[in-house]
C-alpha positions as semicolon CSV with decimal commas, in nm:
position;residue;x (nm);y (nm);z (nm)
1;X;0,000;0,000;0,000
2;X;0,143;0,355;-0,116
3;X;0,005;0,673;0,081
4;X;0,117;0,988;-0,116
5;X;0,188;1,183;0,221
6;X;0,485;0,936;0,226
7;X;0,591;1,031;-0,110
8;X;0,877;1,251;0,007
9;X;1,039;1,024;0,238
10;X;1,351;0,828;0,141
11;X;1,275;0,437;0,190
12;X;1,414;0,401;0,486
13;X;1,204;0,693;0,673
14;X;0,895;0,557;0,518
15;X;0,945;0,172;0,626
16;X;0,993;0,335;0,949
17;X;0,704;0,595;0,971
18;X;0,481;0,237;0,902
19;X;0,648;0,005;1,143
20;X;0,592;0,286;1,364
21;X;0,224;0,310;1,283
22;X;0,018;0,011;1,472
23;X;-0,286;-0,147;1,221
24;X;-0,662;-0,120;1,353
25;X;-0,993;-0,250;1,212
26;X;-1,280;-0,114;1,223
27;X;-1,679;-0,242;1,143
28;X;-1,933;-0,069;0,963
29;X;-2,056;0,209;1,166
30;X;-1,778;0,186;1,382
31;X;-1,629;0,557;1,481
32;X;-1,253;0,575;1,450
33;X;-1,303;0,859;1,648
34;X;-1,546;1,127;1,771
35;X;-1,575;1,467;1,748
36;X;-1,453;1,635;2,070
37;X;-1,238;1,329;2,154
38;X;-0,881;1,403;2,304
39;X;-0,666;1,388;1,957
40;X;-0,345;1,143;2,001
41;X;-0,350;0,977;1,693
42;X;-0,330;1,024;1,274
43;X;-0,522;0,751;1,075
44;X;-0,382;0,600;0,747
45;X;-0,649;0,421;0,550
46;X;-0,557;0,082;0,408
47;X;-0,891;-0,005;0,310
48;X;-1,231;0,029;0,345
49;X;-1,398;0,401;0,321
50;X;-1,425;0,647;0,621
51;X;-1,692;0,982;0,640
52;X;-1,595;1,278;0,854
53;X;-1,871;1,437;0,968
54;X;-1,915;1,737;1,197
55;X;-2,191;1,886;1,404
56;X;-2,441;2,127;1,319
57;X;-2,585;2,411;1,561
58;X;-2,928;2,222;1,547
59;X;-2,806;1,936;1,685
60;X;-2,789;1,761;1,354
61;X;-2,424;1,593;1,166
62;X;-2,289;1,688;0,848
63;X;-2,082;1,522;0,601
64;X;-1,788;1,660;0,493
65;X;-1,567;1,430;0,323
66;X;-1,530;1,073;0,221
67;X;-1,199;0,913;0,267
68;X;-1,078;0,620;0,053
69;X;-0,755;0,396;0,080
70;X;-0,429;0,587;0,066
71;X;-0,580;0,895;0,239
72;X;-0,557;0,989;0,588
73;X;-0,731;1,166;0,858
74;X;-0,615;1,318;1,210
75;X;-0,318;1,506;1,129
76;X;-0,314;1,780;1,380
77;X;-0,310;1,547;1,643
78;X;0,066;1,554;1,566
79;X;0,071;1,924;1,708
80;X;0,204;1,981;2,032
81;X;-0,083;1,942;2,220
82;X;-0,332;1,818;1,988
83;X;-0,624;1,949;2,110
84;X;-0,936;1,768;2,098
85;X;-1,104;1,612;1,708
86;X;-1,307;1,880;1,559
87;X;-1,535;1,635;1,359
88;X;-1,607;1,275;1,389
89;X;-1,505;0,994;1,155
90;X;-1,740;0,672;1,121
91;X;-1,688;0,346;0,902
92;X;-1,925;0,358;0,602
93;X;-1,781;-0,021;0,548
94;X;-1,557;-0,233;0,725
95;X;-1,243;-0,039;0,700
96;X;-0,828;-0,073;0,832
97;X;-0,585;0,208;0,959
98;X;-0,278;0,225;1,046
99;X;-0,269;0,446;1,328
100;X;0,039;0,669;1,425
101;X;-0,009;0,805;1,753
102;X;0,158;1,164;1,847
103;X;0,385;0,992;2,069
104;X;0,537;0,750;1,850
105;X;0,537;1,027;1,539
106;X;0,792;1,255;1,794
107;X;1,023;0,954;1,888
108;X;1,013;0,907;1,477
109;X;1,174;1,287;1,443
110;X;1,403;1,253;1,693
111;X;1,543;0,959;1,541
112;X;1,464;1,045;1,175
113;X;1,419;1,452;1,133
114;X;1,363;1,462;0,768
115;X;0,977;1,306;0,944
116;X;0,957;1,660;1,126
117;X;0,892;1,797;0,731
118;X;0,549;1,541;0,703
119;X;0,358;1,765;0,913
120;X;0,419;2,072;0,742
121;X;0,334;1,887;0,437
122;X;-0,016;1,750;0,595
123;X;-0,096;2,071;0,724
124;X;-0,049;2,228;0,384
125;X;-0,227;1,976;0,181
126;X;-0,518;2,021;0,456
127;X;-0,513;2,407;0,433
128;X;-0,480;2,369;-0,013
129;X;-0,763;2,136;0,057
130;X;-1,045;2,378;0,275
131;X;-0,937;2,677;0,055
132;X;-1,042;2,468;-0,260
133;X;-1,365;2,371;-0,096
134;X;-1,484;2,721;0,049
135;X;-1,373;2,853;-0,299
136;X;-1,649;2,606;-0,467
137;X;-1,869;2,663;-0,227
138;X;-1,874;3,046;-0,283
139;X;-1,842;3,030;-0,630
140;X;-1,982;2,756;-0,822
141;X;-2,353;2,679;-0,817
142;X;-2,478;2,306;-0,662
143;X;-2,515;2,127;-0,953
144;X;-2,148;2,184;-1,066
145;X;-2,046;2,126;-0,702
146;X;-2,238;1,799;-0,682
147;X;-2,142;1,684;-1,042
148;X;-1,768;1,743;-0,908
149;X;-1,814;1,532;-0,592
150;X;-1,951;1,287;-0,780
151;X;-1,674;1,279;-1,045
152;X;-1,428;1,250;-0,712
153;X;-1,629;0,980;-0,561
154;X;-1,639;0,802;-0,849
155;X;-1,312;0,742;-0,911
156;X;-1,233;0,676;-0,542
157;X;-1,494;0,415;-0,590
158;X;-1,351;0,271;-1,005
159;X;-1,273;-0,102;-0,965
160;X;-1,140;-0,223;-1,293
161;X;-1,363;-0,170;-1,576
162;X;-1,696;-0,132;-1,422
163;X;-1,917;0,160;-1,381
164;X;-1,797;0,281;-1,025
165;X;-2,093;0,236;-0,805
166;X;-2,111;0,470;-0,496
167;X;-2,312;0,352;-0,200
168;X;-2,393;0,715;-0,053
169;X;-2,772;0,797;-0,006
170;X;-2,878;1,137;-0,129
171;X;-2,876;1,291;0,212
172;X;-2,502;1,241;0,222
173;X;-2,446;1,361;-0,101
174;X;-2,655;1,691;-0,015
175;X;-2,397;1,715;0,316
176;X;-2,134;1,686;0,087
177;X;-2,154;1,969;-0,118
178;X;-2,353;2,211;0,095
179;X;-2,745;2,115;-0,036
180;X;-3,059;2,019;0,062
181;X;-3,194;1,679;-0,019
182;X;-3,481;1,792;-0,201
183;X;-3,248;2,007;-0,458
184;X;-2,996;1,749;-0,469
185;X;-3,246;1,479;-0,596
186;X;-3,367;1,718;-0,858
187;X;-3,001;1,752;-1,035
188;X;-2,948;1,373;-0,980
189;X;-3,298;1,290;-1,150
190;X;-3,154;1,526;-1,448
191;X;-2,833;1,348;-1,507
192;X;-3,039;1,029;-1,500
193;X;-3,282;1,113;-1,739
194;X;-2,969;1,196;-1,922
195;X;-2,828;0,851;-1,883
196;X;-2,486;0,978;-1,663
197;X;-2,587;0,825;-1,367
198;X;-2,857;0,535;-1,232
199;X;-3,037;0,563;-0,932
200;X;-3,111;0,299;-0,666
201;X;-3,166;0,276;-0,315
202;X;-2,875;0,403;-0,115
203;X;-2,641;0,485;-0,438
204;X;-2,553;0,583;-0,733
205;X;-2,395;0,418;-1,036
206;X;-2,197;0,609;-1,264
207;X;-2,245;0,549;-1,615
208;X;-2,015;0,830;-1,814
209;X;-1,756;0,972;-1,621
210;X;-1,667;1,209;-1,964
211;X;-2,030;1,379;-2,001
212;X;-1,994;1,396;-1,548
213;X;-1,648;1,556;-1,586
214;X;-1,762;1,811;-1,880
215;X;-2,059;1,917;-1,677
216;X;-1,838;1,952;-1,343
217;X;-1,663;2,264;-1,618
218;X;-1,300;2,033;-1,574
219;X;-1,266;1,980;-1,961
């Protein structure tokens, strides 16, 4: 398994940064962690896909990502006193991490500084990555926000040659890209009628990735 975060590491640093790193399963619905937790510990996804979802003021949670193998999650619990999680993640399937805690990432600097340079990296990626998203959400309209997520999902979700199926329910896709359910299922029901997607019960099945990616404006 290749993470890109460990992309800049010689070999050795990375075999190390893993050995270091302790592997954890987790079962549908299971929360790696919760929102408000004391954070002590980055996640590195093997396998399986993991939602991070956040609070609302009505008491409600939102969506904000979905993470897929290779990704990670839990990064500023590397700070100096971490804090506590701002958002919670939960298991949308059965899903394994390799967890390095903030302990075991300091002993890894001390030993091996060029490590010290990963957080900078994460928190930059992080920061590249929020800036992106409040950009689209203050400047693109829903539809080419949602065709977008869709387009990302989908190819987090390609296996081989097959239309990539993704097994989110409208409701999440609405958290994901700042809509309401009711508005969301009105653009999905277009690019249906249009034969880009197909509809069913808890996903969505993505028949033409082109057409999706032309609509999203990234052609």
């Amino acid at each position: 398994m290749d993470w890109p975060l460990l992309a800049p590491l010689a070999p050795e640093e990375r075999e190390a940064v893993l050995e270091a790193a302790r592997e954890r399963s987790f079962a549908k619905g299971e929360a790696v962690c919760n929102e408000g937790d004391p954070a002590d510990a980055m996640h590195l996804l093997v396998s399986g896909r993991l939602v991070v979802q956040v609070s609302t003021p009505d008491g409600e949670r939102a969506s904000l990502n979905v993470l897929g193998p290779g990704d990670h999650v839990g990064e500023l619990a590397l700070l100096p006193h971490g804090g506590r999680r701002s958002a919670s993640v939960i298991a949308l399937e059965a899903a394994t991490t390799r967890v390095l805690t903030a302990h075991a990432f300091h002993e890894l600097c001390a030993r091996h500084p060029a490590v010290q340079g990963l957080l900078v990296d994460l928190l930059a990626e992080r920061v590249k990555e929020l800036s992106n998203r409040l950009l689209e959400t203050m400047y693109l309209p829903l539809d080419r926000r949602l065709y977008r997520s869709l387009l990302q999902l989908g190819h987090s979700y390609a296996v081989g040659d097959r239309d990539p199926e993704v097994p989110l329910t409208q409701e999440q896709l609405a958290d994901l890209v700042g809509g309401t359910r009711p508005t969301v299922n009105q653009i999905l029901q277009r690019l249906a009628d249009e034969g880009i997607i197909e509809l069913g019960r808890g996903r969505v099945v993505i028949r033409d990735l082109h057409a999706l990616r032309a609509k999203g404006g990234l052609e």
